[in-house]
Structures are given as C-alpha cells and as structure tokens.
C-alpha positions in Angstrom: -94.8 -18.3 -22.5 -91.8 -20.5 -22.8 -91.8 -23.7 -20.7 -88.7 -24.6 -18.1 -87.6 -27.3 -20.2 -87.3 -25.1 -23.8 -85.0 -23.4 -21.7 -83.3 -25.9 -20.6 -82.7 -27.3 -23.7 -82.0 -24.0 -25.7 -78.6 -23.5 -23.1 -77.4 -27.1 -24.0 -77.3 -26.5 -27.8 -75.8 -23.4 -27.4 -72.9 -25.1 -25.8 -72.9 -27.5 -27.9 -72.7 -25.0 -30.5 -69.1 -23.0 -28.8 -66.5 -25.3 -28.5 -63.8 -24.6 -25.9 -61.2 -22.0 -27.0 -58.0 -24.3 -26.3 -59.8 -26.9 -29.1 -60.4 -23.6 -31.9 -57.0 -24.5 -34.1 -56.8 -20.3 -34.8 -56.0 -19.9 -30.7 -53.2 -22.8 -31.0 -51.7 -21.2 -34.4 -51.5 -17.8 -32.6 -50.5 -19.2 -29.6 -47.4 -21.4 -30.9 -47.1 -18.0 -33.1 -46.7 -15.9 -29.7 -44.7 -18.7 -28.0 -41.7 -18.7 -30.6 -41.1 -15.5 -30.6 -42.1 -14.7 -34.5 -44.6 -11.5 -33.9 -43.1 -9.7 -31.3 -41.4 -6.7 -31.6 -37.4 -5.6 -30.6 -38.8 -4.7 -27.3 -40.7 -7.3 -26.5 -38.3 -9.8 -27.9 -35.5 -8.8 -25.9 -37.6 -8.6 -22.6 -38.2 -12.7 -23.1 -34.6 -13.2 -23.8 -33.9 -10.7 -20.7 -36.2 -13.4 -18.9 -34.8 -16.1 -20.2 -31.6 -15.2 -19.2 -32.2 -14.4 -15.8 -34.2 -17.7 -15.4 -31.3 -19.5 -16.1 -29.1 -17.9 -14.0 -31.7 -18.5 -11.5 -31.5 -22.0 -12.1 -27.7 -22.3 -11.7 -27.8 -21.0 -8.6 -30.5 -23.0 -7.4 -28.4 -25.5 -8.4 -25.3 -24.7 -7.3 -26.7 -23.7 -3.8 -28.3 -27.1 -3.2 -24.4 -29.0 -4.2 -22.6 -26.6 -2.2 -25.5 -27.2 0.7 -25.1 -24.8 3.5 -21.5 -23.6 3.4 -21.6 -19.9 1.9 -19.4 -18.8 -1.1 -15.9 -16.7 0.0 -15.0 -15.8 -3.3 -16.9 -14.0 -5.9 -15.6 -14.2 -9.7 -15.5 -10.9 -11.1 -17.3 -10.4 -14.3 -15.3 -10.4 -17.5 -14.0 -7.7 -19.6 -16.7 -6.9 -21.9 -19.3 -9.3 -20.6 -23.0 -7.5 -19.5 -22.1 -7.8 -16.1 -19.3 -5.6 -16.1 -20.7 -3.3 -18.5 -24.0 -2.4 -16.6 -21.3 -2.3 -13.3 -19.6 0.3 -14.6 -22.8 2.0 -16.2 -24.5 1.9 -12.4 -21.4 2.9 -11.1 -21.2 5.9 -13.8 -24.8 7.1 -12.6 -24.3 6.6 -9.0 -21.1 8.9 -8.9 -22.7 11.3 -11.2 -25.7 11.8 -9.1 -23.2 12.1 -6.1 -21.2 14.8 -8.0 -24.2 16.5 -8.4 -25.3 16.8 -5.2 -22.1 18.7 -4.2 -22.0 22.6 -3.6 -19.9 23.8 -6.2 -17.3 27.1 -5.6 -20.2 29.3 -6.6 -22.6 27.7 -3.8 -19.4 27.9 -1.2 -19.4 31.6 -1.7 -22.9 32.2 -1.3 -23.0 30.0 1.4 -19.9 32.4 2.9 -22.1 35.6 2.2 -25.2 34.5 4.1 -23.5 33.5 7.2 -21.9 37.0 7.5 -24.9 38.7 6.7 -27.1 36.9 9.7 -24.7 36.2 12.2 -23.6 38.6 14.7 -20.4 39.8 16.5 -19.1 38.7 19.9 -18.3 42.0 21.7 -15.3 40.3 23.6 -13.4 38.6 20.9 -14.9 40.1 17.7 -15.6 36.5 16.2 -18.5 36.3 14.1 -20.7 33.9 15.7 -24.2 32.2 15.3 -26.8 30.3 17.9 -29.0 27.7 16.7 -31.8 30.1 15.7 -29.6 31.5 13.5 -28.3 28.7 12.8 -32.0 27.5 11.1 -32.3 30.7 9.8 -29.2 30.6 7.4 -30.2 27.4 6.7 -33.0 29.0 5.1 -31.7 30.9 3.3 -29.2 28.8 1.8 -31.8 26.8 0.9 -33.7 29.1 -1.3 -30.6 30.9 -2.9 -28.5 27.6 -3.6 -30.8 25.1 -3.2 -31.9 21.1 -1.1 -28.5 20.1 -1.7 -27.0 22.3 1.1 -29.8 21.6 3.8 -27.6 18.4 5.7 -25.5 20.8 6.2 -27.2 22.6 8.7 -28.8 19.1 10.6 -28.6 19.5 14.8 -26.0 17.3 15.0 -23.8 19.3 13.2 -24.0 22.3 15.0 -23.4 20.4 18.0 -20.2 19.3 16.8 -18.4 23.1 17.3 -17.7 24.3 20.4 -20.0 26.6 21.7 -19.7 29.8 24.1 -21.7 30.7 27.2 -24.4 32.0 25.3 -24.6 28.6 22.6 -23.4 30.5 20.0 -20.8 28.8 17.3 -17.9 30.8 15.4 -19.4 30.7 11.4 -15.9 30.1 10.3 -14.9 26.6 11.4 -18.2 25.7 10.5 -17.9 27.1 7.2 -14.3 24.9 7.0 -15.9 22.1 8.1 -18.1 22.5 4.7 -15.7 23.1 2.2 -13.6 20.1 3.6 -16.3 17.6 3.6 -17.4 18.6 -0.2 -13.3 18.5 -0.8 -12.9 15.1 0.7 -16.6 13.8 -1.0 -15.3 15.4 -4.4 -11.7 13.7 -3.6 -13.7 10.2 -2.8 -15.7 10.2 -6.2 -12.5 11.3 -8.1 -10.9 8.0 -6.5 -13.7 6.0 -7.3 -13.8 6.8 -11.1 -10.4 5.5 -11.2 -11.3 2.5 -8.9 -11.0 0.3 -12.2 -12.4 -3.1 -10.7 -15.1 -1.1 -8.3 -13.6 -3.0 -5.1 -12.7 0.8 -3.0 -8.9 -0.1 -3.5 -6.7 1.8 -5.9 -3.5 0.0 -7.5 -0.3 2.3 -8.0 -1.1 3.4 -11.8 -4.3 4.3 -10.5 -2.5 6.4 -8.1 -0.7 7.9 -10.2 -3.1 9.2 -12.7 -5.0 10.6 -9.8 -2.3 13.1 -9.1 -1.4 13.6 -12.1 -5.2 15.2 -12.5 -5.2 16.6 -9.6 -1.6 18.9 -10.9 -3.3 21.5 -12.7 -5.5 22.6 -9.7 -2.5 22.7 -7.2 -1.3 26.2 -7.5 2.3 24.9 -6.2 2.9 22.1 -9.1 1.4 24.4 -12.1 4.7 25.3 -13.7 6.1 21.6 -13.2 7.9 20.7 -15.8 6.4 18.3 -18.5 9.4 16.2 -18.4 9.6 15.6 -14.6 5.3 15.2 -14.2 5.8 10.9 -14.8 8.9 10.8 -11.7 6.4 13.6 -10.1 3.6 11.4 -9.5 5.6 8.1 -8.9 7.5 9.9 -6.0 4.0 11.5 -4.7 2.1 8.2 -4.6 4.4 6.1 -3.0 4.1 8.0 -0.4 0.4 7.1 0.2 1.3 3.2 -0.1 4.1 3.4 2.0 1.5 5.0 5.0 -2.1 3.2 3.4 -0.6 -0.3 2.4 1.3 -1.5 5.4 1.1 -5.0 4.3 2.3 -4.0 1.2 -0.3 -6.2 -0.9 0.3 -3.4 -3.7 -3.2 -1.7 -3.3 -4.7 0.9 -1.1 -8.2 1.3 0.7 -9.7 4.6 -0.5 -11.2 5.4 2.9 -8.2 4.9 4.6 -6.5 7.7 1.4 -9.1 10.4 2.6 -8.2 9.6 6.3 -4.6 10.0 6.0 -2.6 12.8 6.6 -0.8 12.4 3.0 -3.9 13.6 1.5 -4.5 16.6 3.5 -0.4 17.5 3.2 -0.8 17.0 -0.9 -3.8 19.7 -0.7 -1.8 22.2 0.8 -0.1 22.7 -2.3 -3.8 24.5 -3.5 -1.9 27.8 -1.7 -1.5 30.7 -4.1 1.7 32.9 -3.3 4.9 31.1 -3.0 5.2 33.9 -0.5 3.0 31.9 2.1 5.1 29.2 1.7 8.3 29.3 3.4 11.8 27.3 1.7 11.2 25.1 4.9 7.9 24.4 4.9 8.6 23.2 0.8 11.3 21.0 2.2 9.5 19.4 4.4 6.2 18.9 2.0 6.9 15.5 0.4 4.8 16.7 -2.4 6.3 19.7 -3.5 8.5 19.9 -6.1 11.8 21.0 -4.1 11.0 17.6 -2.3 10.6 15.6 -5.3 13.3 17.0 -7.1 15.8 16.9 -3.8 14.8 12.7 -3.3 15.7 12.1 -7.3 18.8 14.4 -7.2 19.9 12.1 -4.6 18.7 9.1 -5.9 20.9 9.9 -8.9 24.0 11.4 -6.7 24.2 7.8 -5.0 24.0 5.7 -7.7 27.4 5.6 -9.6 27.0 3.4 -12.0 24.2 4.7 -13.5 22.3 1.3 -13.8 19.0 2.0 -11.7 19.7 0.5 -8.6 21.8 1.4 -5.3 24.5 -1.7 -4.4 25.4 -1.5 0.0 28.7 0.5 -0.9 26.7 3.3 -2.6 24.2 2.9 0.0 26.7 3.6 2.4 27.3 7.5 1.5 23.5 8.2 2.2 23.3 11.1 4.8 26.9 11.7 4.8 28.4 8.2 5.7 26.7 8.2 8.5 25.2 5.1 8.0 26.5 2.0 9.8 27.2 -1.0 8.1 25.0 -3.5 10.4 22.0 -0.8 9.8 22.8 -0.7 5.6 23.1 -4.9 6.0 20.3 -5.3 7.8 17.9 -3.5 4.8 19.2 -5.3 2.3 17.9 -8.3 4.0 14.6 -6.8 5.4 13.6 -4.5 2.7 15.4 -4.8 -0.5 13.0 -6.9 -3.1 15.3 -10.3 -4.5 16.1 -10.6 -7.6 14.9 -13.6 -10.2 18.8 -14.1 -10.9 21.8 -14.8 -8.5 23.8 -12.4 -10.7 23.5 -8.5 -11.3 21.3 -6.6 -9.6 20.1 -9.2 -7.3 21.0 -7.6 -4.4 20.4 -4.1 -5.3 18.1 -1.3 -4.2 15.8 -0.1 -6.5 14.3 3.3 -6.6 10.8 2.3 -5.3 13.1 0.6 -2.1 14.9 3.6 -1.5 11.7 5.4 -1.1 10.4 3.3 1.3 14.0 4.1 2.7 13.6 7.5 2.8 10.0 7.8 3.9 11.0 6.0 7.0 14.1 7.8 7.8 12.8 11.2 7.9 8.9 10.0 9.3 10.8 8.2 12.5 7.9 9.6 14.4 5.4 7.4 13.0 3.7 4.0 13.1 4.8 3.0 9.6 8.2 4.5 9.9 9.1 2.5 13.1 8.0 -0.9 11.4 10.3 -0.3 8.8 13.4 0.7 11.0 12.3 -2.1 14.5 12.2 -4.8 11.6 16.1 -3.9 10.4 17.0 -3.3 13.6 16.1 -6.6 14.7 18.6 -8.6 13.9 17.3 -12.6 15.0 13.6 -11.8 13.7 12.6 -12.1 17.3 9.9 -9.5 17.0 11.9 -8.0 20.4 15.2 -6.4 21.3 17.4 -8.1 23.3 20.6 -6.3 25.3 23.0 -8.0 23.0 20.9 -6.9 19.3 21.8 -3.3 21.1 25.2 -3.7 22.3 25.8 -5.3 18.4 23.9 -2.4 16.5 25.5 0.7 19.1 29.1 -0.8 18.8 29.0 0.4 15.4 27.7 3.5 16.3 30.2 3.9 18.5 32.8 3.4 16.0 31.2 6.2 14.0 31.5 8.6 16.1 35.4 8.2 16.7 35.7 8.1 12.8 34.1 11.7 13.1 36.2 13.2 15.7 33.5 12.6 18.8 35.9 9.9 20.6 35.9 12.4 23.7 32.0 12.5 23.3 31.6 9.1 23.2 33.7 8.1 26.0 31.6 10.5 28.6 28.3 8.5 26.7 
C-alpha cells in the first residue's frame, strides 16, 4: 500500500520532469519553420498568400470606411486589364453564361417538345384548334420531362398556363404556347449572346459591340446569307444604328441590353430567319430596315447625295433629299440640332456625316414613334422653348407653302 503523500509527491516530479511545450526549442524551430512559409507546399503556400491578400484588402477597407465615415461610395473603379479581379470577372462570368446556355432547350428539344403536345392534346370540334386543359397540361409536362429532360419543367409552371387565354371549357390552344417557348429560349439565347460581348460586364453594349453581334448573328438569317463580303462592314453599321437611335435616346453612346430584347428592332432583325424569298414580299423588304434592299437603298442614297465625294452631306446637297421637297428652315434647323461640330471652323465643320444622316433617316420614315418625334419637335422648334408657339408655325408652314407653289399646287394651297 502506497501512502497519500507518495502520491502526492510522485505527480509533482513528474511535472517537474515535462516542461511546457512552448519552452521545448524543437516546437519554436518548427513553429518559426511553419510560420515563414519554408515547408509548405504550392497549395498550401498560395492559400496563406490568398489570405494574406484578402486580409489586406480587408484592412483597406476598414480603413477607408472609417475616413469616409458614413457617406457610401457612388463610384466603383473597375478592375484593370489583366489584374485578378478582372480575370476571375470574366472567368465567373464565363461559367455563369455557360451554365445558362446549358439550361436552354436546344432545336432538337423544341421539336420534341412540338411532338408531344400534338400527341396529348385534343381537337376543339368548333374551330379545329388543337387545345389542352391543365390536366393535360401536367401531363405533357411529364412527358417532356422524361424525353428531354428538368430543363423544360418551368415551362409548364401554373402561372404560365394562365397566361393564354382560355375557352369555356379552360382549355389553351398548344400553339401560342408553344411560340411563347421558342421565343423566350430565342430572347434568353439572344441575351447571353449580348452578354459575351458585354466587354466591361455593366448590361450595356457600345456600338462595335453592336456590330459584331450582327455580324454573328448573319449566317443564321436566311435573308442576309448571300450578302456580299464586301458590303457585311456598311451592313452591320447601318443595322446597329438603328438599335441606338431607338435604345440610346440620350445618346451616351451605349445601349442597355434589356431594353435591346424589349425593342421592336430586335424582333424586326429576326424576321429575316424566314426561308423563301417567296414569303417575303418587295414591300415588306423595303420596309425591313435590316434587309439588304434597305441597307443597300439608304447607302445608294447616301452616295447619290453627296457630290463631292468627301464623306459628309453640306445643306445644299441636303436639300435634294426626297426630291427637293425639303424646306430650307427644316434642313437649317438639323444642322443646328442634330449635325455633330466639327474641331475646326473650316471644312467639314458644318457637314453631315453618315452616322447623322441616319439618325436623319430613321426619324423621317419612323414619324410614328417616340424617338422619331424627338428628333423632328427638337428641329422644329426653332427658340429651344421645348413648345410651339403660333408664330414657330406660321415661320416653318410659310415655307411650306412656298413649296407647294414651286410644285404646281398654288391652286391647292390657296383652298388650304
């Protein structure tokens, strides 16, 4: 039997004997070994200079927030060309569109899709449509799912079949539905297209990056396929202006891609996906700003005008725009509203350039629209008043008047 006290006395001298492990010199060495950064691997040394680096950037802020006190930052620098930040931007921004692109239904999923609503919905006796309730409705849903896949089932969410209008029986036609498909995977597909171009990632897209989305976009359009190689640069310059001139009313040189998919410019630019030229009527291409008669007819013109030959259109070879119908108060008053200055007082200082006289154009023959009226209300008023007065009329129909007794309407005019 051992007494208390042996005991006692046998723990002490055993911690005397184990000295603390911060005082053993082999735990310091390792440790200032660890803490340099000497024995670690690639890995592990670049995941403490991937903490170091985000604790000093942690820091700054800290800092910068406590100088700036409570008043919140309005402007964020964007990263550099190069730097990390931009490339792991542009490497999230990669993914994320990728992942997007591959949740979209594909022309082979659109056709199945197409097959099994016409093989479970049923015919309305009255009209013939081919039409679908909401049981249906779930049960092509379905279907779809286990032929093409998840990616189709938001599709076929309640709220989306109570978008269509239904008959007296609840039942939906399957063909605007099925339009309403292919045009939201058109306008998503059209949306991440955008955004690959979007070059600084802020949803705006500058006018070369326009340009190079129409340019891709030329091979799919069954309209522009035999374009010729020469005329595809003028092409796309023509075709994107218009989406400025309609998206960028401020003209700050860049348009918002949400308000691109909105716009009607996109949907007229995607009719050009029809096959025949028989579908398409001489008219119809006439009046298609994007079609090649169109673009052709506005740089014919463009050329016809300008007699000199030097790139830009002076008043006097304004003036035989549209026959000489022109009057000279209207062709005076763009110059001074619309027609950019030049850096000089000489040459063409005063002159029209071709991206002018398609703003020119677009608003003369889209009268009918918001964007076309700013352009023409702002040369028609002539004191910058942001009104018309009786005498800004008399002044700007006095010259009208005089047009029509050049053109043989005097009788006309004097019964007006």
């Amino acid at each position: 039997m051992y007494s208390g006290s042996s005991d006692g006395e046998s723990h002490e001298a055993a911690q005397r004997k184990i000295p603390p492990a911060s005082s053993m010199l082999w735990v310091r060495n390792l440790r200032r070994f660890i803490g340099s950064g000497t024995g670690l691997g690639s890995e592990a040394l670049m995941e403490l200079e991937t903490k170091r680096i985000l604790l000093d950037i942690f820091r700054e802020k800290q800092q910068k927030s406590a100088e700036a006190g409570t008043i919140p930052s309005f402007y964020k620098k964007k990263p550099e060309e190069g730097s990390i930040s931009h490339r792991v931007q542009r490497l999230a921004k990669y993914r994320f569109l990728k992942k997007q692109s591959d949740l979209l239904l594909n022309a082979d999923d659109l056709d199945a899709m197409w097959v099994c609503l016409r093989e479970n919905c049923v015919i309305d006796d009255a009209t013939g449509a081919e039409k679908m309730n909401y049981e249906d409705f779930c049960h092509i849903a379905s279907v779809c799912t286990e032929q093409i896949g998840p990616k189709c089932r938001r599709f076929f969410s309640p709220s989306n079949f109570m978008k269509f209008e239904k008959d007296e029986s609840g039942r939906i036609a399957i063909l605007p539905f099925y339009l309403y498909v292919m045009r939201t995977v058109s306008l998503t597909q059209a949306r991440i297209d955008m955004s690959e171009l979007d070059e600084d990632s802020d949803g705006f897209l500058q006018p070369h990056e326009m340009e190079a989305y129409i340019r891709g976009l030329i091979p799919s359009l069954a309209q522009l396929r035999d374009m010729p190689t020469g005329f595809i640069q003028m092409y796309c310059r023509i075709a994107a202006h218009k989406f400025f001139f309609f998206c960028d009313p401020h003209r700050r040189g860049k348009a918002c891609i949400k308000k691109v998919l909105l716009s009607n410019c996109l949907q007229e630019l995607m009719e050009l996906h029809q096959e025949s030229e028989e579908e398409v009527t001489d008219t119809e291409q006439a009046e298609n700003w994007f079609s090649l008669t169109s673009a052709q007819r506005v740089c014919d013109m463009f050329i016809a005008l300008d007699k000199d030959a030097n790139g830009t259109l002076s008043k006097q070879e304004l003036r035989e725009y549209a026959d000489g119908t022109l009057t000279e108060i209207f062709i005076e008053r763009v110059f001074d509203e619309h027609v950019r200055r030049g850096k000089s007082g000489g040459g063409n200082a005063r002159e029209m350039d071709f991206d002018s006289f398609l703003d020119f154009v677009l608003a003369l023959e889209n009268k009918d629209t918001p964007e076309g009226l700013t352009y023409l209300f702002r040369s028609l008023d002539l004191q910058e008043r942001g009104y018309l007065t009786t005498a800004d009329i008399h002044s700007l129909f006095r010259d009208v008047h005089q047009k029509w007794i050049e053109g043989g309407n005097y009788d006309y005019a004097l019964r007006m």
